[in-house]
LOTI-727113 format. One record per atom (N, C-alpha, C): residue in one letter; y, x, z negated. Coordinates in steps of 0.05 Angstrom, whole numbers, plus 5000, padded with zeros to 4 digits. Layout:
<recs>
AYXZ ...
</recs>
This chain:
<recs>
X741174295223 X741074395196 X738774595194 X739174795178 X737775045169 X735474965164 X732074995159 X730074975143 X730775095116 X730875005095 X730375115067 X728475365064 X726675415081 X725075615071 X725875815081 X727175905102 X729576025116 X731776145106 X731875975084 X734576005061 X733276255039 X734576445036 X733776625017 X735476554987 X733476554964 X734176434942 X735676744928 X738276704919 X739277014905 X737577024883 X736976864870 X735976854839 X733176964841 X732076884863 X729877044873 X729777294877 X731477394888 X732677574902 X732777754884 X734477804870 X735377864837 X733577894828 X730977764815 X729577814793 X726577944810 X726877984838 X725478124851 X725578434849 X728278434852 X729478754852 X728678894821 X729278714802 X729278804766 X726678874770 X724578764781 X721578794775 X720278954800 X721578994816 X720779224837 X720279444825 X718579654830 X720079974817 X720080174840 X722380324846 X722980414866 X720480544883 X719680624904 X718280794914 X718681084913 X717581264913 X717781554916 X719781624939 X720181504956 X722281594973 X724781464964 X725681294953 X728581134943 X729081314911 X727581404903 X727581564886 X731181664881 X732681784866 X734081844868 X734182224862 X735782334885 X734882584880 X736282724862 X735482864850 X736683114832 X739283224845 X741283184828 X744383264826 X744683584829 X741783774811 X742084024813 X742184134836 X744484254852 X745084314871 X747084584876 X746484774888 X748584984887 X751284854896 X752084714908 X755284574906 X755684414884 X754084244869 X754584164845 X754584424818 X753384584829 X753684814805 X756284904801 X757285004828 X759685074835 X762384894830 X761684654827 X763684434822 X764984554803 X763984644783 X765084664757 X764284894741 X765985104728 X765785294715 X762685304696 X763585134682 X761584984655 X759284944666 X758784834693 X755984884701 X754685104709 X755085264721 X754385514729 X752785654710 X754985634675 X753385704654 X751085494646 X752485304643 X749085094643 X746485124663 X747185264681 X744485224698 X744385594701 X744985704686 X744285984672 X743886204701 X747486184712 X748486334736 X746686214756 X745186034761 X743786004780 X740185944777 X739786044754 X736886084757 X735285824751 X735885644734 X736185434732 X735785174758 X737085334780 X736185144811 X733885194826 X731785234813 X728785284824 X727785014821 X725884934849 X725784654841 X723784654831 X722084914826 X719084834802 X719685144786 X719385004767 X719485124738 X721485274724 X724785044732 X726785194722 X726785374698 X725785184674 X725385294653 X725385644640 X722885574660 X720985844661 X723186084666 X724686104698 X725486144709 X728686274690 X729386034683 X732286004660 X731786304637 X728786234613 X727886464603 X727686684612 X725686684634 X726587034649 X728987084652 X730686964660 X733787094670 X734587194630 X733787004609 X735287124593 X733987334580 X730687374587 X729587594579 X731287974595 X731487864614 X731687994633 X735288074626 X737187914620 X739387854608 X739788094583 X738487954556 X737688124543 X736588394543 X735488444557 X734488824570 X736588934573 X738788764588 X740888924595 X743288884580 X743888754564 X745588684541 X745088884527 X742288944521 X741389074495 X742589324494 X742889444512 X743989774518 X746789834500 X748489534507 X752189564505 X751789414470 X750189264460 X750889104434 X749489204413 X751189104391 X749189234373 X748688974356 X747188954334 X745088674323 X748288414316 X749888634298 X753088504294 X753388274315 X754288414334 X755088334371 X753688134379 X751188184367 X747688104381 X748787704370 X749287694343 X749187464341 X751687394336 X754287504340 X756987334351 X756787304374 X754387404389 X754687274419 X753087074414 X750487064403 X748286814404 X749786634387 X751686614364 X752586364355 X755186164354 X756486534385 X758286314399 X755786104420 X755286304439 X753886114461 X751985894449 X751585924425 X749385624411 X752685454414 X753785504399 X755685254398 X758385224415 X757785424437 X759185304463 X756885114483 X755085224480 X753085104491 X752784804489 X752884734464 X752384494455 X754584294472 X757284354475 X758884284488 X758484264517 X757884454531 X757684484562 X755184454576 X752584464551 X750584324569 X750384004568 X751683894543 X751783604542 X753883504567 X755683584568 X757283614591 X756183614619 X755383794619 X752683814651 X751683534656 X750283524634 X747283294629 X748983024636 X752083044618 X752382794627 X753782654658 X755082984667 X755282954697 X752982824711 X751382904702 X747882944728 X747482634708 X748182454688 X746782294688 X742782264683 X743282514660 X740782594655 X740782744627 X739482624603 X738382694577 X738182984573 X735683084591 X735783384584 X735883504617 X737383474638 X736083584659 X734983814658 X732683984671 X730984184677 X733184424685 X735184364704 X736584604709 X737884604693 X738084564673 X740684644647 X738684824633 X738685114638 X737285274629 X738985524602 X740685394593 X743085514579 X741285594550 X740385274545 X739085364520 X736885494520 X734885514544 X733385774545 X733585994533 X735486114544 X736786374560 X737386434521 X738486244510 X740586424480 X737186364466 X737086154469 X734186114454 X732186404452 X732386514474 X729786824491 X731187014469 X734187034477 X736187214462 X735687234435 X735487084418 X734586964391 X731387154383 X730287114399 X726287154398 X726087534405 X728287514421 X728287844425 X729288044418 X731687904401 X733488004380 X731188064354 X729987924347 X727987934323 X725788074326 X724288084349 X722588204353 X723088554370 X725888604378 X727088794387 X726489064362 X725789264361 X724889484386 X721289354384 X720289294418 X718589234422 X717189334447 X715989394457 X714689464487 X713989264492 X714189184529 X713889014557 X711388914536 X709088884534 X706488684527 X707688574500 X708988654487 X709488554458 X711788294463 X714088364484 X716188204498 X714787964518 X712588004528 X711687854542 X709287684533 X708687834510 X707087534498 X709287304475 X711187404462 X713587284453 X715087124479 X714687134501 X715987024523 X714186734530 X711286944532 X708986574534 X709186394518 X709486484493 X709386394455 X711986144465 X714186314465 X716686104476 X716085824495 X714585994519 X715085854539 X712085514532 X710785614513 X708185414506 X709985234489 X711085374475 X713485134448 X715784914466 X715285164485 X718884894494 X717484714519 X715484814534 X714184594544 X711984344531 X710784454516 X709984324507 X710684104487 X712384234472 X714684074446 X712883894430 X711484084418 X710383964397 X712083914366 X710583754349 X712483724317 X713783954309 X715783934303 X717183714303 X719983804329 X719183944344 X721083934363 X721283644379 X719383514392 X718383214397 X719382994384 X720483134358 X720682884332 X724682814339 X725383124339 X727883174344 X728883114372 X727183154388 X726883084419 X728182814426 X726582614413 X726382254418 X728182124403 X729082304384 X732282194367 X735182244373 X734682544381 X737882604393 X737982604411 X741282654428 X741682674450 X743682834461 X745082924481 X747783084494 X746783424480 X748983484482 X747983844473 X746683904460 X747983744432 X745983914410 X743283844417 X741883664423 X739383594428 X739183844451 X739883844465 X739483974489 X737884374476 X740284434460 X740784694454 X738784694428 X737984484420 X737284424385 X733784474395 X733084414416 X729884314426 X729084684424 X730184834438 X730285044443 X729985154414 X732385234406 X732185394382 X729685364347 X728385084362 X726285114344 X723785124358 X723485184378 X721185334397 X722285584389 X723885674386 X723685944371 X722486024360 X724485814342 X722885974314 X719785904306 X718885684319 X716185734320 X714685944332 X715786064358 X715286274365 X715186454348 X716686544327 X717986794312 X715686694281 X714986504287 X712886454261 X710086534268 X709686494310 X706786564302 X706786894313 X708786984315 X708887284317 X708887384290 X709187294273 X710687414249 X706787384230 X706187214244 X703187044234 X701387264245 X701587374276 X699987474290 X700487764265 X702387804270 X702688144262 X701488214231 X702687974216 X701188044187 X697887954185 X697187864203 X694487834213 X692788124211 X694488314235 X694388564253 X693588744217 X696288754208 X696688864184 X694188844162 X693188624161 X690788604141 X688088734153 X688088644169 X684788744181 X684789064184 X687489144181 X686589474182 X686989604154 
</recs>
């Protein structure tokens, strides 16, 4: 007969695993993948043609492409155009990045850079006709709001979830953006 201590207890076993926490290598890796992009139409746009698969600082990365997007949009549209495209893609968006997120099994993943990209579109539409330093401090302004996610984006952050959360976090880093440009300039305006 067996020794008992030899014998491995499941219940042990079991409530070992619940209270383990994985190691950095068991980790589970990120789904964002150029063959997972490719899986599916809908992602491609979620992870914003690609730019979005940087493994440090999609974000970032996502906004340039729509700054950069925008430069060249801007030539063929006019303001009309400007926002039947931004308020289809807000509310296709909402659809196909919750979609993504819930493939990948992830709240907001990083490469879902969709809402970036219309979000930039939004900031540059408003602040459009502007010169490269005027575009590029509206770009930092953005990029401090949506990483950082302060009130009440944070507030909106920890309550919702699937697209609209996704596309919703974005569009009020906007407009905070477009408040402290709008702050900076009538600033500009008084002192002279």
């Amino acid at each position: 007969m067996k020794n008992d201590s030899s014998r491995s207890d499941p219940y042990k076993t079991r409530a070992a695993l619940l209270v383990t926490k994985p190691s950095p290598a068991t980790k589970p890796r990120s789904s964002a993948t150029i063959q997972f992009m490719l899986s599916h139409p809908l992602h491609v746009l979620s992870f914003g043609f690609g730019s979005g698969l940087s493994p440090v600082i999609p974000g970032t990365l996502g906004t340039l492409f729509g700054w950069m997007s925008f430069t060249v949009l801007n030539t063929y549209l006019n303001s009309m155009q400007w926002w039947v495209l931004i308020a289809s893609s807000l509310a296709a968006g909402c659809g196909f990045t919750g979609f993504t997120a819930r493939q990948m099994s992830e709240k907001d993943p990083g490469a879902v850079v969709w809402d970036e990209i219309v979000a930039i579109w939004v900031v540059m539409l408003f602040i459009t006709p502007a010169n490269f330093t005027y575009q590029l401090s509206a770009f930092l302004i953005f990029r401090f709001f949506d990483i950082a996610k302060p009130p009440p984006i944070r507030y909106f952050n920890r309550r919702l979830s699937g697209g609209f959360d996704i596309m919703l976090d974005d569009m009020i880093a906007a407009l905070l953006t477009l408040i402290v440009i709008m702050m900076a300039s009538l600033s500009l305006i008084v002192k002279r």
